[in-house]
Backbone as CSV, one residue per row, in Angstrom:
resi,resn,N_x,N_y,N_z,CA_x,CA_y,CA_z,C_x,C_y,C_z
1,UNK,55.980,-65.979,-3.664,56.175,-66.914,-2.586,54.873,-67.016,-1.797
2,UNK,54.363,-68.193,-1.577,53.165,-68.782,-1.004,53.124,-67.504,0.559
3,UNK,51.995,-67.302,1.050,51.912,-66.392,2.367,51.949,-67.414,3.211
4,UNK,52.237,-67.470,4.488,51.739,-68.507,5.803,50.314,-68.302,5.684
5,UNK,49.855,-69.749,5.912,48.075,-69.473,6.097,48.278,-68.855,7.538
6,UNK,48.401,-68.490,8.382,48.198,-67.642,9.240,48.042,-66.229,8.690
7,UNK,48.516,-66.253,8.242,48.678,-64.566,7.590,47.513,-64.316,6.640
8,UNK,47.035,-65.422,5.736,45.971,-64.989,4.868,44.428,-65.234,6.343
9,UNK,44.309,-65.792,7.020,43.444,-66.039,8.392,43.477,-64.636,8.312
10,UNK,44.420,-64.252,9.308,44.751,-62.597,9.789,44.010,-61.597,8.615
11,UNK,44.435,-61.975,7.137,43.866,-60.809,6.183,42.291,-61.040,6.213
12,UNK,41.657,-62.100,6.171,40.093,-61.758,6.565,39.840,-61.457,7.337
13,UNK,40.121,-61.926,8.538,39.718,-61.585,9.763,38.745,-60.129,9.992
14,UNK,39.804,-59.568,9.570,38.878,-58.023,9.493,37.595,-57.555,8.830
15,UNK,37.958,-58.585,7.547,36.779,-58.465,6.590,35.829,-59.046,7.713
16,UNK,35.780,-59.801,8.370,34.390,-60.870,8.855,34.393,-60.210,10.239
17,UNK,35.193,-59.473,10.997,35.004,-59.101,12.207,34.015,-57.905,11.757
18,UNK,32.980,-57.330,11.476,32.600,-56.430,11.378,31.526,-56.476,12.124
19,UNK,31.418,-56.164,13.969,30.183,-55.902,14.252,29.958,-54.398,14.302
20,UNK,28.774,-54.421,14.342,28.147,-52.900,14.438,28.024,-52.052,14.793
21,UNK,28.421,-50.841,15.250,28.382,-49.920,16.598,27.190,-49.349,16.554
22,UNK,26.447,-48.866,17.363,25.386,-47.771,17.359,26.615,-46.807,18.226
23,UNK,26.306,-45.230,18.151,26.739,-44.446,18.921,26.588,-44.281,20.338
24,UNK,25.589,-44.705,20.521,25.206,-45.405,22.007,25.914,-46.054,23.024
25,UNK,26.491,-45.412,23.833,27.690,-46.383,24.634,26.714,-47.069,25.930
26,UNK,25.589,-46.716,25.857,24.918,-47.593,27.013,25.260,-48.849,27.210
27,UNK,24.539,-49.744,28.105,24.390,-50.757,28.489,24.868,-51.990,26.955
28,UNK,25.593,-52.954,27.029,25.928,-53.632,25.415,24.966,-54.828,25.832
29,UNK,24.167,-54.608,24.801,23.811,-56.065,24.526,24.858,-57.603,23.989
30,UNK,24.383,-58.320,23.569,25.272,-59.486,23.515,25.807,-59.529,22.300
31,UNK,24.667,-59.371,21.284,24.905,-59.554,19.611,24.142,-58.964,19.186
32,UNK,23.970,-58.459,17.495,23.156,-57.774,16.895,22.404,-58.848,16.441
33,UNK,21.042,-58.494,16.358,20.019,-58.773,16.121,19.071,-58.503,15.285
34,UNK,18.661,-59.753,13.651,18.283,-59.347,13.017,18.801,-58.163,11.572
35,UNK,19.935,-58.831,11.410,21.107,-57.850,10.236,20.571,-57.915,8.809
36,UNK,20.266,-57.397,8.418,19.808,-57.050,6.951,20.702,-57.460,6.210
37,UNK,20.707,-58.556,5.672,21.531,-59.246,4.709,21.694,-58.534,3.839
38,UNK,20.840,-58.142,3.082,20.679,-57.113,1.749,21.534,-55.715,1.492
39,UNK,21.117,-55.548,2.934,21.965,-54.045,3.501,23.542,-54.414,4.095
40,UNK,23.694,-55.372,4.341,25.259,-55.975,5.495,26.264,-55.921,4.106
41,UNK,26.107,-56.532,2.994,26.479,-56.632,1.702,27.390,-55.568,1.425
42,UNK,27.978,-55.900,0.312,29.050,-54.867,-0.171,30.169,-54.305,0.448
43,UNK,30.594,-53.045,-0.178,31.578,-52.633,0.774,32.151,-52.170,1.593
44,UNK,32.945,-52.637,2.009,33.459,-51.827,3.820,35.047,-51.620,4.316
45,UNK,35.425,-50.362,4.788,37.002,-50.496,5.198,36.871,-50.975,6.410
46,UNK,38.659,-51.306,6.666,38.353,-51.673,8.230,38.949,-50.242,8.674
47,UNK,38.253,-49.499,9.540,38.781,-48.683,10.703,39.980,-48.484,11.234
48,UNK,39.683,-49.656,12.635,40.216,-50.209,13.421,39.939,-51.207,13.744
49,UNK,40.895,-52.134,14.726,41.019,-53.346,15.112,41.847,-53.705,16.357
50,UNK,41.768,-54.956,16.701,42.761,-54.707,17.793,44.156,-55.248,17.412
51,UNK,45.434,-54.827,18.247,46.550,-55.735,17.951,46.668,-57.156,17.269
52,UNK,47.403,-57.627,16.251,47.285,-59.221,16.168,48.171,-58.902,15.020
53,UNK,48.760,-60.733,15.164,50.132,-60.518,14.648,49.752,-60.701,12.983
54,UNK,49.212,-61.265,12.985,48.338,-61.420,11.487,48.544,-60.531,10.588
55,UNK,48.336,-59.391,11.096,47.491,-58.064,10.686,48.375,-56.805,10.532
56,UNK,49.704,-57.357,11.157,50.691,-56.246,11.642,50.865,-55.090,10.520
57,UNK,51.160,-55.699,9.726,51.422,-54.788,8.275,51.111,-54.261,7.610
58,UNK,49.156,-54.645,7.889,48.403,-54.287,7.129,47.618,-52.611,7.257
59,UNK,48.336,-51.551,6.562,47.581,-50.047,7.020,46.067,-49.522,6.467
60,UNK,45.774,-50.404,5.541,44.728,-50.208,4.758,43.724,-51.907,4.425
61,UNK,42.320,-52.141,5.064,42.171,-53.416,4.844,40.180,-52.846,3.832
62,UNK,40.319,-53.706,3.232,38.882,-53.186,2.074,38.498,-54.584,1.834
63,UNK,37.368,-54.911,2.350,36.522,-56.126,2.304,35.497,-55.764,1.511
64,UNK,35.154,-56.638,0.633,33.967,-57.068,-0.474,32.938,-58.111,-0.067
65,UNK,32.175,-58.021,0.499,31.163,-59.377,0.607,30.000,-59.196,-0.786
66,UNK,30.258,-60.334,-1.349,29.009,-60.153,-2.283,28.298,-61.887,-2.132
67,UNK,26.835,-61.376,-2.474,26.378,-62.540,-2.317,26.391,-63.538,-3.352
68,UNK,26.248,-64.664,-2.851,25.913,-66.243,-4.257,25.062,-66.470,-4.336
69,UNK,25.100,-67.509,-4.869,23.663,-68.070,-5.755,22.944,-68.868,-4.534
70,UNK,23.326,-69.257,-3.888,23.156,-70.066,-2.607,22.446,-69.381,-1.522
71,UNK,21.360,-69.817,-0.780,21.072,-68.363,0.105,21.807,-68.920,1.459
72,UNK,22.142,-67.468,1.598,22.985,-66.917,3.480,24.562,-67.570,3.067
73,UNK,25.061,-66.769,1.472,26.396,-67.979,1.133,26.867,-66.330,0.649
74,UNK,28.186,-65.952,0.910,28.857,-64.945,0.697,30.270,-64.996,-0.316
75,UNK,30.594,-64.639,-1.123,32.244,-64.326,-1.407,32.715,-63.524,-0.486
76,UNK,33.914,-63.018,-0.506,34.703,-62.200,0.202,36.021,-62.245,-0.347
77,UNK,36.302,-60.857,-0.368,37.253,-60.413,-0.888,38.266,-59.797,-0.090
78,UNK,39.626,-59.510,0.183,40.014,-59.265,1.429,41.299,-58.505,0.476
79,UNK,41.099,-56.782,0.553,42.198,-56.281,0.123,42.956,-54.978,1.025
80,UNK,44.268,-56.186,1.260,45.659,-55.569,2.636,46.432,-54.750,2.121
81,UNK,46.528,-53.608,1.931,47.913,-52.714,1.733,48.904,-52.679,3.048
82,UNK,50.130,-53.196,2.757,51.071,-52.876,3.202,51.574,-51.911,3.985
83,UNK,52.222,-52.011,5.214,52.869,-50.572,5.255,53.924,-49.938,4.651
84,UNK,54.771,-51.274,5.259,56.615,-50.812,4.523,56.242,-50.555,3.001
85,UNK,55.768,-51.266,2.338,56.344,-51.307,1.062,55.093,-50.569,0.099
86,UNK,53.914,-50.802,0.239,52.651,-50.390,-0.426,52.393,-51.677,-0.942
87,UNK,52.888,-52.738,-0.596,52.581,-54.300,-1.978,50.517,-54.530,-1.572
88,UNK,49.770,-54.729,-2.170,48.971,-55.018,-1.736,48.610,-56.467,-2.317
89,UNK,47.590,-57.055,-1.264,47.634,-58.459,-1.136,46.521,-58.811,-0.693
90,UNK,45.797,-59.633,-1.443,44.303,-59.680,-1.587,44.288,-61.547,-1.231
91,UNK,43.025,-61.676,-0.553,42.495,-62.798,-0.133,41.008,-63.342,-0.349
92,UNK,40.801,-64.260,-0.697,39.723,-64.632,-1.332,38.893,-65.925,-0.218
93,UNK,37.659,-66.203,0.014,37.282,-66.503,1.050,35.600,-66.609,1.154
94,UNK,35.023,-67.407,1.573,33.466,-68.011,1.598,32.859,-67.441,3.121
95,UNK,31.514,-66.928,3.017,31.280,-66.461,4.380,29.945,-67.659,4.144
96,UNK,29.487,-67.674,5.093,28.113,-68.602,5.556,27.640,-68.158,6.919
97,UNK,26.238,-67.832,6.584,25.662,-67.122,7.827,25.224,-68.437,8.679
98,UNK,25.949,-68.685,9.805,25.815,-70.085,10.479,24.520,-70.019,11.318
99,UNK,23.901,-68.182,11.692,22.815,-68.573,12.547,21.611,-67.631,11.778
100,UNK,20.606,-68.241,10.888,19.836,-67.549,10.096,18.320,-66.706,10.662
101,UNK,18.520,-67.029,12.482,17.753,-66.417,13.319,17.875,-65.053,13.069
102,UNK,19.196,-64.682,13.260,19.607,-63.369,13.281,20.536,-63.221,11.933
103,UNK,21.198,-63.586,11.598,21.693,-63.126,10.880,23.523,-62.546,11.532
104,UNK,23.415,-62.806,12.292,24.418,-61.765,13.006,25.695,-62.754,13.034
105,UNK,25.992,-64.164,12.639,26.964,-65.072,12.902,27.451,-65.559,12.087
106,UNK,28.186,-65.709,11.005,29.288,-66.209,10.215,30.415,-66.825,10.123
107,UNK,30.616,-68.084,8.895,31.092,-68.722,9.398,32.497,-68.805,7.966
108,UNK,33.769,-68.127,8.332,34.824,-67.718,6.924,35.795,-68.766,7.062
109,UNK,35.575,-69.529,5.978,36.177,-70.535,5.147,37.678,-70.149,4.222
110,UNK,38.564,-70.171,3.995,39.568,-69.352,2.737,39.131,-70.350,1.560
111,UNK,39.362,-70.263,0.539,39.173,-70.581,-0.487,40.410,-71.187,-1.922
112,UNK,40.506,-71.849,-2.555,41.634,-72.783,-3.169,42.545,-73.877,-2.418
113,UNK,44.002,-73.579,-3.045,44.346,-74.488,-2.373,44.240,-74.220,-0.281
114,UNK,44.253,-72.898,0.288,44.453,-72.724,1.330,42.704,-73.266,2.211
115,UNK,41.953,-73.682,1.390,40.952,-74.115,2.204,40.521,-75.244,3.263
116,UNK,41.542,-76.125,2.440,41.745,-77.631,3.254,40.305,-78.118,3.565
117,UNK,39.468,-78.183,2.278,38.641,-78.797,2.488,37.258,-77.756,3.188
118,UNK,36.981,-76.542,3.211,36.811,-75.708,4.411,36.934,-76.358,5.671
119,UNK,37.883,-76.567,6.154,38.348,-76.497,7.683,39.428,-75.776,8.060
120,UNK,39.431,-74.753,7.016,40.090,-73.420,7.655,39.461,-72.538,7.583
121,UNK,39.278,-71.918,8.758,37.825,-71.434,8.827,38.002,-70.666,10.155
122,UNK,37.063,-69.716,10.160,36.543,-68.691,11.957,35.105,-68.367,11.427
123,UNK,34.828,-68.456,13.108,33.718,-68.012,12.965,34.194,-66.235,13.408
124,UNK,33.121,-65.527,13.150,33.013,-64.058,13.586,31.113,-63.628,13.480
125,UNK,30.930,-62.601,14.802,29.909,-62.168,14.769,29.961,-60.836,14.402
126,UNK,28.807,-60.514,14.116,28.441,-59.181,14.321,27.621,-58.690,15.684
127,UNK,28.712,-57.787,16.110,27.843,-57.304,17.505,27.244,-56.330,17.626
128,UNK,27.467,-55.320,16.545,26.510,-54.244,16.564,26.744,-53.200,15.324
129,UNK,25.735,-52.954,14.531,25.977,-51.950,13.583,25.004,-50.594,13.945
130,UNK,25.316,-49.736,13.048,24.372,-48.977,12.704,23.168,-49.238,12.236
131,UNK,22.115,-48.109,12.312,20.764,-48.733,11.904,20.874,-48.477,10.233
132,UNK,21.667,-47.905,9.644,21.891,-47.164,8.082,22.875,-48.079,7.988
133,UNK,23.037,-49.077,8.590,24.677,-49.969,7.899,25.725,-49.381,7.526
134,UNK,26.188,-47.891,8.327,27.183,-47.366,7.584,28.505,-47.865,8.285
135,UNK,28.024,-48.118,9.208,29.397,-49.281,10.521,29.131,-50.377,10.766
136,UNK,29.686,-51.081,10.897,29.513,-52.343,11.824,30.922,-52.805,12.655
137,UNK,30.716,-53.738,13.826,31.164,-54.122,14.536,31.433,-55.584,14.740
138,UNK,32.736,-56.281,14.301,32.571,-57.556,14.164,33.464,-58.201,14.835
139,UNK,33.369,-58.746,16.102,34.476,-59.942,16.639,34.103,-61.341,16.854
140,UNK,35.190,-61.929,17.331,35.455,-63.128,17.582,34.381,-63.823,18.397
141,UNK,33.458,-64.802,18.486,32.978,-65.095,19.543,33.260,-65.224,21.132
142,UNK,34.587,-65.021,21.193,35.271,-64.786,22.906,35.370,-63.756,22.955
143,UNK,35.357,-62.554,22.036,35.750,-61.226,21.998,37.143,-61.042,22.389
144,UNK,38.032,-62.350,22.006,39.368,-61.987,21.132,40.217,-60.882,20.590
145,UNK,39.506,-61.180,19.600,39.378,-60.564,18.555,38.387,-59.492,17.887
146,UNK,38.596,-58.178,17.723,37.481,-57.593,16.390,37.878,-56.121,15.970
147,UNK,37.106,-55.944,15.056,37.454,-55.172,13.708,36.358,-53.918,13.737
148,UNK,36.596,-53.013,13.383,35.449,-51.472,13.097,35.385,-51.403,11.648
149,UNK,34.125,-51.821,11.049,34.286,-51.298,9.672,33.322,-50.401,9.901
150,UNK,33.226,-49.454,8.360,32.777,-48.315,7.847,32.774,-48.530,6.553
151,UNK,31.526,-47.887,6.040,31.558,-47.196,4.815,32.300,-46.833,4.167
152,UNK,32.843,-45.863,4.641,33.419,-45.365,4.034,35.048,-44.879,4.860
153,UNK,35.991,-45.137,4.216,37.184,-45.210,4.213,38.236,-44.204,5.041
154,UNK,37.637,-43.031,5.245,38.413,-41.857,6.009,36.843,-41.122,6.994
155,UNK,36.288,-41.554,7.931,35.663,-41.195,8.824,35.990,-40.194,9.401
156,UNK,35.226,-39.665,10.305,35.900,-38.409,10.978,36.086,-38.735,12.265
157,UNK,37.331,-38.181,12.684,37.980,-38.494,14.286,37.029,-39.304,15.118
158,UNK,35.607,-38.105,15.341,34.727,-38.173,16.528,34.268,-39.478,15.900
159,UNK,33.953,-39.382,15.104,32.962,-40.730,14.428,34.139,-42.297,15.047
160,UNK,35.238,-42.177,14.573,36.098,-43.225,15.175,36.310,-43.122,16.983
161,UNK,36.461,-42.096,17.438,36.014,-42.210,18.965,34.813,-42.679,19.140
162,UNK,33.933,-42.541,18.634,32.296,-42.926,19.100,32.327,-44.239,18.590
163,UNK,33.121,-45.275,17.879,32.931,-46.158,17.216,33.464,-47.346,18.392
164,UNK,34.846,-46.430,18.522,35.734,-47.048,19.918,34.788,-47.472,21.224
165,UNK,34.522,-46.533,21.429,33.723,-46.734,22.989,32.638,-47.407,22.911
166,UNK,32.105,-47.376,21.349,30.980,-48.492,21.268,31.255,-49.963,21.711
167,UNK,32.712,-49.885,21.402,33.224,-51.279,20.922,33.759,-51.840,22.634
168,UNK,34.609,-50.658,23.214,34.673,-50.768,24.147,33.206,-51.072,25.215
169,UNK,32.010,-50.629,24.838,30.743,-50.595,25.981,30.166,-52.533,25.673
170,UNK,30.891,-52.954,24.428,30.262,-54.247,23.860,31.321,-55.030,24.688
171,UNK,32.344,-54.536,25.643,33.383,-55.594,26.253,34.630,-55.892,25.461
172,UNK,34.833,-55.247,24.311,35.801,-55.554,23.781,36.871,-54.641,24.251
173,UNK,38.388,-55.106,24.406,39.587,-54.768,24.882,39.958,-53.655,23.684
174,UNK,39.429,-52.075,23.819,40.031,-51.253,23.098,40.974,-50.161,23.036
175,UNK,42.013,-50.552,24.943,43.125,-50.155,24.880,44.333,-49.530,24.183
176,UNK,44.328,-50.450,23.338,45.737,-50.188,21.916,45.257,-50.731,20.720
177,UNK,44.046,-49.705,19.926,43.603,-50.042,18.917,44.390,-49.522,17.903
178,UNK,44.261,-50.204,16.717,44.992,-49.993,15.794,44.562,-49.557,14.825
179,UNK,44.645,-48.147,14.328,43.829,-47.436,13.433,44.109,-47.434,11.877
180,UNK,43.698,-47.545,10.667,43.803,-48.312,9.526,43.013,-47.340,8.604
181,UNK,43.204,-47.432,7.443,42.603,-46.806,6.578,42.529,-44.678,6.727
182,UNK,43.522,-44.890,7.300,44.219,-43.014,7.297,45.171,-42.841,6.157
């Protein structure tokens, strides 16, 4: 049975919210600056995120960005495990780096019939990663919305507290975050 396109929205989301944390809770700058395309690439879990109804179900989210033939043109791959059930449910999806100053702004399209032409679509930034790309930090341009990815898939506590308050020092609402990939 077809998903609501809301719901496949919600399953990238995370993939493309990935801004960056430094451990640094100082002062937040606005956006990251200057992202290593080369290095931003590949793969990433999501962390955490914030509440959204999208997303509710999802306990485990594993994004793929690989690049195309096209330059600053991305695939994306968007794979949701379930809670209730374990079903997992994968989403497929075009990134485009909309601001090639920095690098830091993207622009996710879904892909087949759910594309409508790409005008289904978000933008998401990156607001701050690591200098080793092993995190990043990615929300919404209102800061809405956003997502904690990582490297790697089971982080350690402190590392997800230090990721939080990053996210929190960037202005984002990290009250009742929702922790993923445990």
């Amino acid at each position: 049975m077809p998903q609501p396109l809301t719901r496949h929205l919600a399953m990238f989301v995370p993939a493309v919210a990935a801004a960056f944390v430094v451990f640094d809770t100082g002062p937040a700058r606005a956006q990251a600056r200057d992202v290593d395309l080369d290095r931003f690439d590949g793969r990433w879990f999501e962390i955490a995120r914030n509440p959204n109804d999208m997303q509710k179900d999802c306990r485990r989210a594993q994004i793929d960005l690989t690049p195309q033939s096209r330059p600053h043109r991305y695939g994306l791959l968007v794979t949701c495990t379930r809670r209730a059930d374990g079903e997992v449910e994968t989403l497929r999806a075009n990134a485009r780096v909309i601001d090639t100053t920095t690098n830091a702004k993207f622009r996710f399209t879904l892909t087949g019939l759910l594309s409508f032409g790409g005008l289904a679509g978000q933008n998401y930034w990156v607001w701050d990663h690591a200098p080793d790309y092993s995190w990043a930090i990615m929300g919404l341009p209102d800061k809405s919305g956003w997502w904690i990815w990582n490297r790697s898939q089971s982080p350690s506590e402190a590392t997800r507290r230090q990721l939080l308050a990053r996210a929190d020092a960037l202005g984002f609402d990290t009250a009742n975050p929702v922790h993923t990939g445990r």
